[in-house]
C-alpha positions, -999 to +999 in steps of 0.1 A: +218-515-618+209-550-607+230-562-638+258-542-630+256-554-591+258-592-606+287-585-626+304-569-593+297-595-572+302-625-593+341-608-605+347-606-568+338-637-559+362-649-587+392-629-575+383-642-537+387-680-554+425-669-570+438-651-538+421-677-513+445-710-542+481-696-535+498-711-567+474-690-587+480-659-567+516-657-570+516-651-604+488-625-612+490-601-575+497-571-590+467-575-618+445-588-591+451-554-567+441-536-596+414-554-603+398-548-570+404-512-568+384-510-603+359-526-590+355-509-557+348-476-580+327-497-600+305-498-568+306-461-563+295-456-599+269-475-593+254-460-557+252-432-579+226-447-602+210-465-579+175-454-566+159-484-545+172-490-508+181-530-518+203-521-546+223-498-526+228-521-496+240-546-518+262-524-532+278-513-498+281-546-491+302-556-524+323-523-509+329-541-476+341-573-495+368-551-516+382-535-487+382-568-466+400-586-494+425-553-501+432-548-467+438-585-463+463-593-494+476-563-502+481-537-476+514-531-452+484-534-420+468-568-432+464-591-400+484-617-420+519-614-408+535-632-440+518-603-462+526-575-441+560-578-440+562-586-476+547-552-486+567-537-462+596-546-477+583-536-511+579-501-499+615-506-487+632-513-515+611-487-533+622-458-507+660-473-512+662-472-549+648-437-549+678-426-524+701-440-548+686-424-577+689-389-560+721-395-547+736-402-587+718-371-595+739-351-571+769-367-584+766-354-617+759-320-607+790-317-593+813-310-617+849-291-619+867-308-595+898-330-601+899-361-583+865-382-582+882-400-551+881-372-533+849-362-544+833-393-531+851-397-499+838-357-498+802-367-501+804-399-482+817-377-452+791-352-461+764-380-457+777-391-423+776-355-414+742-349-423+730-382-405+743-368-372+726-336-378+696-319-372+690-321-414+690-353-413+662-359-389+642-335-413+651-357-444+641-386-424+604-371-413+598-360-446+604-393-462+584-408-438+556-383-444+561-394-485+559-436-474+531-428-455+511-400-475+516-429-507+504-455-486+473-435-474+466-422-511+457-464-516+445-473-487+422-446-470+391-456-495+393-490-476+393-478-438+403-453-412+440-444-413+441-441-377+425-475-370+450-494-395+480-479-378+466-489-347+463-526-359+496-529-374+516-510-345+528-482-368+516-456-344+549-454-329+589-453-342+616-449-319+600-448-285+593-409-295+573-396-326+539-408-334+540-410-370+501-402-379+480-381-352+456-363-376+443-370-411+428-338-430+413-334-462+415-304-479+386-290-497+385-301-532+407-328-532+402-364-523+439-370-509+445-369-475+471-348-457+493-365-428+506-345-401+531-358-381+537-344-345+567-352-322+561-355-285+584-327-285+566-303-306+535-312-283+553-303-252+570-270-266+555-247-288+586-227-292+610-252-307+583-263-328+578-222-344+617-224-341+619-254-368+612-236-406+610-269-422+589-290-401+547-280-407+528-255-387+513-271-361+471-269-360+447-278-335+440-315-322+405-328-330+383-336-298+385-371-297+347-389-308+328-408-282+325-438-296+283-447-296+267-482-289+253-496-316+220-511-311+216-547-324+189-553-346+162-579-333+159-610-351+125-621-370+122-647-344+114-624-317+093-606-334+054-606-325+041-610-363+028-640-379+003-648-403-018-682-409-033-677-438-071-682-424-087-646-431-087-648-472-064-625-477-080-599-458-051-589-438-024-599-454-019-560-472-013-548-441+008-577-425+031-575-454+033-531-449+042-536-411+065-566-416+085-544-441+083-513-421+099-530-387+120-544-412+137-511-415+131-497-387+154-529-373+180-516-403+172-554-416+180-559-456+156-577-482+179-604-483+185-606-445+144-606-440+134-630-469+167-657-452+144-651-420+108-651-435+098-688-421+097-674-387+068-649-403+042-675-408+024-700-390-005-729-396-018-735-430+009-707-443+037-719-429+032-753-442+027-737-483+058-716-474+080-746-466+066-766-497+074-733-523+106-732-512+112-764-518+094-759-550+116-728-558+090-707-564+104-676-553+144-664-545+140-631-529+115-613-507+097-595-540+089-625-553+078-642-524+056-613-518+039-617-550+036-653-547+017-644-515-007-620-528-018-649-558-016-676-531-041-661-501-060-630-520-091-634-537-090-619-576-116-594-569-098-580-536-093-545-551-129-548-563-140-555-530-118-532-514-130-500-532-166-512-523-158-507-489-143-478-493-173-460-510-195-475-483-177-462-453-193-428-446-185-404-414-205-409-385-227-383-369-203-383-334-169-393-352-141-373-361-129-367-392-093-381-382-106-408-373-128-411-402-098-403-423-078-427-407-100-464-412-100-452-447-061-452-451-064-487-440-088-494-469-066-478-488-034-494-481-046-525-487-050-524-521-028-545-544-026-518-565-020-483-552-048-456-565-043-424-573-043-391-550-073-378-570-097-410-565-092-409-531-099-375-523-129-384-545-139-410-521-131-392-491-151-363-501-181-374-509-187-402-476-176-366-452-207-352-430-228-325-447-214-297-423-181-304-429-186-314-467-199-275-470-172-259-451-148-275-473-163-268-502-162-227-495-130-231-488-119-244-524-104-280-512-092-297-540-069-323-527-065-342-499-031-329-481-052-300-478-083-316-466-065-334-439-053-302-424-085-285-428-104-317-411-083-311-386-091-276-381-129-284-380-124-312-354-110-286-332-146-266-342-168-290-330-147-303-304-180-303-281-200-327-302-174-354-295-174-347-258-180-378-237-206-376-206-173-388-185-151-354-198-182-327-191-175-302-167-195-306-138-226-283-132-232-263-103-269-261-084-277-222-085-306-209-069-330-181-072-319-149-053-356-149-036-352-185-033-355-198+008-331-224+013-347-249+038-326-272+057-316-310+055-341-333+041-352-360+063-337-393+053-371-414+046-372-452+063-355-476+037-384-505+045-410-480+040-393-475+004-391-508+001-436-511+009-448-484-016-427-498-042-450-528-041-486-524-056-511-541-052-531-562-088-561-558-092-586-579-119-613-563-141-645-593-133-662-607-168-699-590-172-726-616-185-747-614-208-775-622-184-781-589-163-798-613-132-764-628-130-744-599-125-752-600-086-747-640-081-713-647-062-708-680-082-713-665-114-691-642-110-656-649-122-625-629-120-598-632-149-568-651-141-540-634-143-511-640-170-483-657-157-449-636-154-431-663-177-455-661-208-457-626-207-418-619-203-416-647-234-441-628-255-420-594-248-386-609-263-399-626-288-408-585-298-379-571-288-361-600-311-379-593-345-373-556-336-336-561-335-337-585-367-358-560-384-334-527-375-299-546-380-314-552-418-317-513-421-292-502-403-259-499-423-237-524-422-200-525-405-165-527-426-162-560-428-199-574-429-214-587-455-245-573-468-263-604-472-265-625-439-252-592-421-221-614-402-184-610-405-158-626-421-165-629-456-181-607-484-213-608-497-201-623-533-188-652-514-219-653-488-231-690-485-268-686-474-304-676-493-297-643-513-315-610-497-322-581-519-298-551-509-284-519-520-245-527-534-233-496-523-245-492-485-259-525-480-296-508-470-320-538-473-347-546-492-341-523-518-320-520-554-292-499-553-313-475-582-339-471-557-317-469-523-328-437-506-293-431-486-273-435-520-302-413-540-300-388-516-261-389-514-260-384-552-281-356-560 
């Protein structure tokens, strides 16, 4: 298909060249209409190979440059005034020497008779006769309906019948009769059917039913609204651009939504990849602008692929499907939701994986309860997963219930119960006083018994200051919270060895930890991880 569409496009930019140069256009007009309406089937022919969206709007737009250059050069309603008349007096001449034909044809018929004089002058009169008659005004519509039904049999692959009569000023001959009102195709055929109306035939129905020779008259088509076509925004107002700064980790899904508003905006390949500087910004703006230069890439699927070698790591799939595995269902999350961050993982895959590997995945990170459900149910794939996780959501629908969305509880007594009145309010400053205690200090016993009853002796502890103690408690709480973020599991995105974000643990800079590979559980070998040895069995 794309080697036919270059063929198309490059023998119709050649026949633009040779009618655009008149000297070469004089000589070859006829070949060259015929050459475009070959090609305009070519097109068709094509469309119906074609399975990819590009190839079929570049083939509607090679249709669009045949009819503009038909309608142009060679048709009695081209918007060149030179041309117009020129085929108009084509069809003319053509209409005059097929009178003439059909009048020598009567001639000879007529045989018998002695004088030809008087045979002509007979059939001259004869004409003149039938020219001031109602027969002639037949003969004249129906010859009308043959110059246009011929001319519509060429031209109404190009455009609208009704809109080329409009432009040319053909709507209307003799103040009266509207030459076209209605086009209709009959079923079957691909030629289209004029029927001309008079204004008197649309004021009177009788004298129209009266005429045998003129067509039945058939009902008018509502006229179409005509609907407002909404512009498409260009890719410099859109809110989308990407630096380069996150090593590749979102590019995946910048290059999915750019290509989904993309058509969504009923924008082409070609029209987006024209537009794609506005896409980028910082560091990949500036290796955009030098690969062009460079030539590095001539349509949007290339540039996308010179993207992906450009800002993504060579293990990203690797490291993708390790976060997949790793993410497993909370204990309070839904399994939409669930579902849902692992279609992101998913998608962002270089390479799409199969239906089968990712109901694997998805199957084995679920919660127990709904992992057992499923599996009485006989799920084997994950269309039918979805709808059932859905189902089970709906099940547990309390367990995800926030304290904010609870139903509020009512005080209900005992039916002995005595209900005493108001409570007294109590005196905020006496709050206030038995909310402060008093301290009291343990004194150190001697070892010398006499002692114990001398007042110098005697000491009292001092107390610990507020600030040292307050300092001793953090400095607990702190290697508490060290100590639990190394066991907790990680989040997407973390690496499993310094447990921040941003990078992966392959790439992680600082002092190597031991960890499980799969959950990220630390201090422990991924053989001897207790989460992923449970998980297994």
């Amino acid at each position: 298909v794309d080697i036919e569409i270059n063929m198309i496009d490059a023998s119709v930019k050649a026949v633009r060249d040779i009618l655009e140069n008149k000297k070469k256009f004089d000589g070859v007009k006829d070949t060259l209409k015929t050459r475009l309406v070959h090609l305009f089937f070519r097109c068709s022919r094509a469309q119906e190979a074609a399975e990819e969206d590009d190839d079929l709007e570049d083939l509607d737009k090679l249709k669009c440059s045949v009819r503009e250059l038909i309608n142009t050069y060679f048709s009695p309603f081209s918007v060149i005034p030179a041309i117009r008349s020129e085929v108009v007096n084509q069809i003319t001449k053509s209409l005059t020497s097929l009178n003439i034909s059909q009048s020598g044809q009567g001639k000879e018929k007529q045989k018998g008779k002695k004088d030809s004089n008087k045979r002509g002058s007979e059939v001259i009169d004869q004409a003149d006769l039938e020219d001031a008659g109602p027969s002639n005004q037949s003969s004249d519509s129906s010859a009308q309906r043959r110059l246009l039904r011929s001319v519509l049999r060429s031209d109404y692959l190009l455009n609208p019948p009704e809109d080329l009569l409009l432009q040319s000023g053909f709507s209307e001959r003799g103040g009266r009769e509207k030459i076209l009102n209605r086009v209709r195709l009959d079923d079957g055929s691909k030629n289209p059917i004029v029927i001309p109306e008079s204004s008197e035939s649309v004021t009177s129905d009788s004298s129209s039913s009266s005429s045998s020779q003129s067509p039945p008259r058939r009902p008018s088509r509502q006229k179409r609204r005509k609907v407002a076509v909404r512009r498409s925004r260009p890719v410099s107002d859109w809110n989308m651009r990407y630096d380069g700064k996150d090593n590749g980790l979102n590019l995946m899904k910048f290059i999915r939504e750019v290509e989904f508003l993309a058509k969504s905006e009923s924008l082409s390949k070609k029209d987006l990849f024209r537009s794609a500087i506005y896409l980028f910004t910082g560091p990949a703006k500036t290796w955009f602008m030098t690969a062009s230069e460079n030539e590095d890439f001539s349509n949007w699927k290339e540039l996308v692929q010179e993207m992906k070698k450009e800002f993504l790591n060579p293990d990203h799939d690797h490291a993708s499907e390790i976060r997949a595995i790793s993410r497993r269902q909370g204990p309070k999350e839904k399994f939409q939701d669930y579902l849902t961050e692992l279609q992101k993982i998913f998608n962002s895959f270089t390479k799409p994986i199969s239906e089968s590997k990712k109901f694997e995945i998805v199957f084995r990170n679920m919660r127990s309860e709904y992992k057992g459900h499923a599996v009485a149910s006989n799920i084997d794939n994950l269309a039918d997963l979805k709808q059932f996780g859905r189902k089970l959501d709906a099940t547990f629908w309390y367990k995800y219930q926030t304290h904010a969305e609870e139903p509020p509880t009512r005080n209900r007594g005992q039916v002995n119960e005595l209900r005493t009145g108001a409570k007294p309010k109590l005196n905020p400053d006496s709050d206030q006083k038995s909310q402060k205690t008093r301290n009291f200090y343990r004194s150190s016993k001697s070892e010398n018994a006499g002692e114990d009853n001398d007042p110098k002796d005697s000491s009292c502890e001092p107390p610990k200051s507020k600030n040292t103690r307050e300092k001793k408690n953090s400095q607990q709480q702190e290697g508490l919270q060290v100590l639990l973020d190394k066991y907790l599991p990680p989040r997407e995105g973390m690496c499993y060895n310094c447990r921040l974000m941003g990078h992966h643990q392959d790439d992680c800079q600082r002092p190597k930890h031991k960890f499980c590979n799969k959950c990220g559980f630390h201090n422990v070998d991924t053989k001897n991880c207790p989460y992923c040895a449970k998980n297994s069995q």
